[in-house]
PAKOLPA-901654 format. One line per field, with one value per residue (C-alpha): residue in three letters; x, y, z. Coordinates in Angstrom, 3 decimals. Layout:
<recs>
res	Ala | ...
c1	X | ...
c2	Y | ...
c3	Z | ...
</recs>
This chain:
<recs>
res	Unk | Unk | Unk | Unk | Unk | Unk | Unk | Unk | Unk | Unk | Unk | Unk | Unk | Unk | Unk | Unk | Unk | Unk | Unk | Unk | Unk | Unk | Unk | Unk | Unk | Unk | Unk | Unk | Unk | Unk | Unk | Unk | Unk | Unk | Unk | Unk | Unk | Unk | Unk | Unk | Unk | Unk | Unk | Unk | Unk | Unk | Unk | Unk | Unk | Unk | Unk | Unk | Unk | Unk | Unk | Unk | Unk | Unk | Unk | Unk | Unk | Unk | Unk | Unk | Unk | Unk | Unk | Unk | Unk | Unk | Unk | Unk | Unk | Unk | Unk | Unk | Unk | Unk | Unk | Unk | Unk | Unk | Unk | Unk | Unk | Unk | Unk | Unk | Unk | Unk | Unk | Unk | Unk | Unk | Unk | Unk | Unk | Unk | Unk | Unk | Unk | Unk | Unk | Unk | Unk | Unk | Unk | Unk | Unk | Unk | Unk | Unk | Unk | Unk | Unk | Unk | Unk | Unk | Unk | Unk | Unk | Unk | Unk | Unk | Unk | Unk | Unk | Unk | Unk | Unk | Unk | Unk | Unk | Unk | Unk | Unk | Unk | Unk | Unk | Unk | Unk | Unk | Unk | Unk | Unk | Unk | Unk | Unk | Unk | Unk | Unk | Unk | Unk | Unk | Unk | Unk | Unk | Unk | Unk | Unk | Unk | Unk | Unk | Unk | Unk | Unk | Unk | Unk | Unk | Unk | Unk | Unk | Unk | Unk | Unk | Unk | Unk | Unk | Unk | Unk | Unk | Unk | Unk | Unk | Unk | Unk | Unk | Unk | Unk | Unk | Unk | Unk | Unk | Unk | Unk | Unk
c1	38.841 | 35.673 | 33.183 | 31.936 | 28.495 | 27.165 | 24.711 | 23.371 | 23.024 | 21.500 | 18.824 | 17.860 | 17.199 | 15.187 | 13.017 | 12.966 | 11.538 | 9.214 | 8.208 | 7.335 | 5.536 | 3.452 | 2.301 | 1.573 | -0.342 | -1.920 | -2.506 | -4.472 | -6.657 | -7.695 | -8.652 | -10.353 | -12.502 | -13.267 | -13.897 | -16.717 | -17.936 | -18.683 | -20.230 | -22.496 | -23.523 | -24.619 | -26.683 | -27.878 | -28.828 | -30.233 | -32.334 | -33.500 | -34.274 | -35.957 | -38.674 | -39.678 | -40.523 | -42.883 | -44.362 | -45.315 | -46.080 | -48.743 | -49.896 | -50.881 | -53.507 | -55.189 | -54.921 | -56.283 | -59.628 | -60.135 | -59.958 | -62.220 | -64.395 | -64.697 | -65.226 | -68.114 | -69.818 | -69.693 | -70.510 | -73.772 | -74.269 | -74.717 | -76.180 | -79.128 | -79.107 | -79.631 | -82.549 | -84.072 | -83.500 | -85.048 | -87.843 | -87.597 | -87.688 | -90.810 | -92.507 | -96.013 | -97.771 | -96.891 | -97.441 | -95.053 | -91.986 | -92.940 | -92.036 | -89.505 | -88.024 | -88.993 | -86.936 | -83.778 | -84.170 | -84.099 | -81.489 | -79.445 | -80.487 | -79.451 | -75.736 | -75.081 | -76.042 | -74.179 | -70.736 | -71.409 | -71.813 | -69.752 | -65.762 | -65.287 | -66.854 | -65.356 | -62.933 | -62.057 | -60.056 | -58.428 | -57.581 | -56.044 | -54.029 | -52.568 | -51.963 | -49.650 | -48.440 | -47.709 | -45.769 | -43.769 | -42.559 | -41.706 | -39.088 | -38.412 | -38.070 | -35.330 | -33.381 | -32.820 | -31.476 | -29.112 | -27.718 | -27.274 | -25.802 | -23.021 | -22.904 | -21.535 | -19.236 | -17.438 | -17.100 | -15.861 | -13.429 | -11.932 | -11.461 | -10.357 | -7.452 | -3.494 | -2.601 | -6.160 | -7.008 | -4.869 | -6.375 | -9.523 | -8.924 | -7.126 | -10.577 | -13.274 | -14.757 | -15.951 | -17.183 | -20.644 | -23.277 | -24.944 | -28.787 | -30.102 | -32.974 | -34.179 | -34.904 | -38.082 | -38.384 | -39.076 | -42.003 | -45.063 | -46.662 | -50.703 | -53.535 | -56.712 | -59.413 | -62.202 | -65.570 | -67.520
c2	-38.995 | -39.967 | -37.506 | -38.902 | -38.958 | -37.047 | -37.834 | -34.860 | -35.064 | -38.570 | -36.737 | -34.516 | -36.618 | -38.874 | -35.796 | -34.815 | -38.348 | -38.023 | -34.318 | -35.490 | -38.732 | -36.443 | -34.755 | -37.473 | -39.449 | -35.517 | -35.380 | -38.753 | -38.189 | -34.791 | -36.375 | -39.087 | -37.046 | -34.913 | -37.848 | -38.860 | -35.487 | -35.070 | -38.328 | -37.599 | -34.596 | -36.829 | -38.930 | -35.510 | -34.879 | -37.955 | -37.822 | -34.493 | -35.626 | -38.212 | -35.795 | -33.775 | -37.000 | -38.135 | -34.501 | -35.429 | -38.662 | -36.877 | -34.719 | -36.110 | -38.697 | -35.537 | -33.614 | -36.224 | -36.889 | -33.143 | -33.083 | -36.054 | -34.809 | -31.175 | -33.198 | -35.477 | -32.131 | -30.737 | -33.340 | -33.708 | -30.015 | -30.069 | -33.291 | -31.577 | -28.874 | -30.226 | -32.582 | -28.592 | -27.444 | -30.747 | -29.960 | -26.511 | -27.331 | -30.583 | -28.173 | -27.393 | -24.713 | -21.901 | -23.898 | -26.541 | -23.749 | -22.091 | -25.168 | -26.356 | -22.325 | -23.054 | -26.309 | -24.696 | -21.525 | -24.634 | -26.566 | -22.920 | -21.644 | -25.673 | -25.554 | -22.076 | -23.577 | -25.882 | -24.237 | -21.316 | -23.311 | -26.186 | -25.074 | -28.788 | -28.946 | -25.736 | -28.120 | -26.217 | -24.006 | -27.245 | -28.553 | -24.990 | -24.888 | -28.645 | -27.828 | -24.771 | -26.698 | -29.497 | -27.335 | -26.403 | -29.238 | -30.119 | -27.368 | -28.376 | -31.889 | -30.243 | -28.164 | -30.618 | -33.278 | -30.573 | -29.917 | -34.135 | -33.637 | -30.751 | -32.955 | -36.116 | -34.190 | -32.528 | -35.753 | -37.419 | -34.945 | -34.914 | -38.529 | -38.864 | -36.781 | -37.578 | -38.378 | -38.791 | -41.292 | -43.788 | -42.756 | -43.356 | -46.821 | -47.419 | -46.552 | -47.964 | -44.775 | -45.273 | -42.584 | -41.756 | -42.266 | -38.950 | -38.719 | -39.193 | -39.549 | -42.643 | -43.997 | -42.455 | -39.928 | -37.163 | -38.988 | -37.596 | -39.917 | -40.530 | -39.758 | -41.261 | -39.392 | -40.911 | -40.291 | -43.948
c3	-3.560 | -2.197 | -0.436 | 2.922 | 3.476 | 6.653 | 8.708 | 7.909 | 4.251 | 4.971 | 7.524 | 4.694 | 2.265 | 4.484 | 5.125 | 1.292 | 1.122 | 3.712 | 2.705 | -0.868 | 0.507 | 2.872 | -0.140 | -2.313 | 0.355 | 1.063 | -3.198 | -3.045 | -0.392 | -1.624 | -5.240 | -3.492 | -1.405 | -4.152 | -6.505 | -4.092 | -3.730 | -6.936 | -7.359 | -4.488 | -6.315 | -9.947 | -7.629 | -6.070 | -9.746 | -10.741 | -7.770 | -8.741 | -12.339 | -10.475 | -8.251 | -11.654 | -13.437 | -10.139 | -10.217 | -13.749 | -13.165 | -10.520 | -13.331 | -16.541 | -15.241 | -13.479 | -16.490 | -18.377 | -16.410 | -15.977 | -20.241 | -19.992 | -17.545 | -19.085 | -22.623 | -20.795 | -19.803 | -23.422 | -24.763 | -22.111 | -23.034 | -26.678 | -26.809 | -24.851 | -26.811 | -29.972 | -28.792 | -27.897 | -30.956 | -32.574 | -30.323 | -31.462 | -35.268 | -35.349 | -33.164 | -35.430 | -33.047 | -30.929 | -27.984 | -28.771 | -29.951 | -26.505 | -24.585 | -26.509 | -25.867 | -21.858 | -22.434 | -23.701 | -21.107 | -18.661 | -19.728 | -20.120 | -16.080 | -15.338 | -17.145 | -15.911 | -12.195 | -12.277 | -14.041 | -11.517 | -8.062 | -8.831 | -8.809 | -9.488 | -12.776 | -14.158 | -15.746 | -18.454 | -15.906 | -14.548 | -17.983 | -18.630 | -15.190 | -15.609 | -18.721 | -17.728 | -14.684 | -17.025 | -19.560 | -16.196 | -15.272 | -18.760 | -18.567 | -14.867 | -16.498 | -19.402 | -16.774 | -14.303 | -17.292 | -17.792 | -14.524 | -14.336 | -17.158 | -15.947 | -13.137 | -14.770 | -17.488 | -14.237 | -12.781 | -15.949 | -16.403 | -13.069 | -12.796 | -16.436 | -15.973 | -15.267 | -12.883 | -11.124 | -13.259 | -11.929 | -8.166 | -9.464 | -10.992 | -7.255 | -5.501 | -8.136 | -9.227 | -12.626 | -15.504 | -15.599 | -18.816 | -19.845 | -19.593 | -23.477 | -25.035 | -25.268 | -29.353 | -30.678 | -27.825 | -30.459 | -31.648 | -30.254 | -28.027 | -28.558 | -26.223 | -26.359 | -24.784 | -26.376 | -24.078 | -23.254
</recs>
């Protein structure tokens, strides 16, 4: 004997259907959104990876022509001193040592002059801040490499799994490379600093 089919059974099953649809459609547009959410927040990363490198970028030629400028000054420093002390030692009479002693009590009053009432040529307390500001970003540099990196493996992950794989491959969203060091970024790079 065959069971007739109500129009009733037939309405629920339509709305089974429809009720299961809803939530797919509701499933796929949820993963979507997400998916570019968390894309938005790798280029967030990147970008942020990005501002540390310009802030070093800003920071190493200053550091380096504060060393070279606090090495010029040495170097202009002891080179003076040691044509005193030449003075100082072909002197043959008492007259000559005691000029060649007014000479370096000169050149002493001079440097301490100028170190004192200069702030721009105490460079040996720029070299020492850029130095420390430098280490900072260095670390800024590491930490923000890091979050990129958290950033991509939670973006690879979500769009790498079942089922939202196949939603991603339906909207383009692609896996991410991890930030790595490039080839020979352990070697230590030179610096030249070598005064004219």
């Amino acid at each position: 004997m065959r069971k007739k089919i109500t129009l009733g059974c037939v309405i629920g099953f339509v709305a089974v259907i429809i009720i299961i649809a809803i939530v797919l459609v509701a499933y796929v547009v949820d993963s979507r959104n997400k998916m570019a959410t968390k894309e938005i927040e790798v280029d967030a990363a990147w970008a942020q990876v990005q501002v540390v490198y310009e802030r070093r970028l800003a920071l190493v030629p200053n550091l380096a022509e504060s060393t070279r400028a606090y090495m010029q000054l040495e170097k202009d420093i002891l080179e003076t001193i040691a044509e005193a002390r030449a003075g100082i030692q072909n002197a043959e009479t008492p007259t000559e040592i005691e000029n060649a002693n007014k000479e370096i009590s000169s050149i002493i009053g001079d440097i301490r002059v100028v170190v004192e009432d200069t702030p721009e040529l105490k460079a040996s307390e720029t070299v020492r801040d850029l130095m420390v500001e430098l280490e900072g970003t260095e670390n800024r540099i590491a930490v923000e490499r890091g979050r990129f990196n958290d950033a991509i493996r939670d973006y690879n992950t979500y769009i790498k799994l079942f089922p939202r794989n196949i939603i991603a491959g339906w909207f383009g969203f692609e896996a991410k490379e991890f930030f790595e060091a490039q080839e020979g970024a352990e070697t230590v790079p030179e610096v030249n600093l070598e005064l004219e």
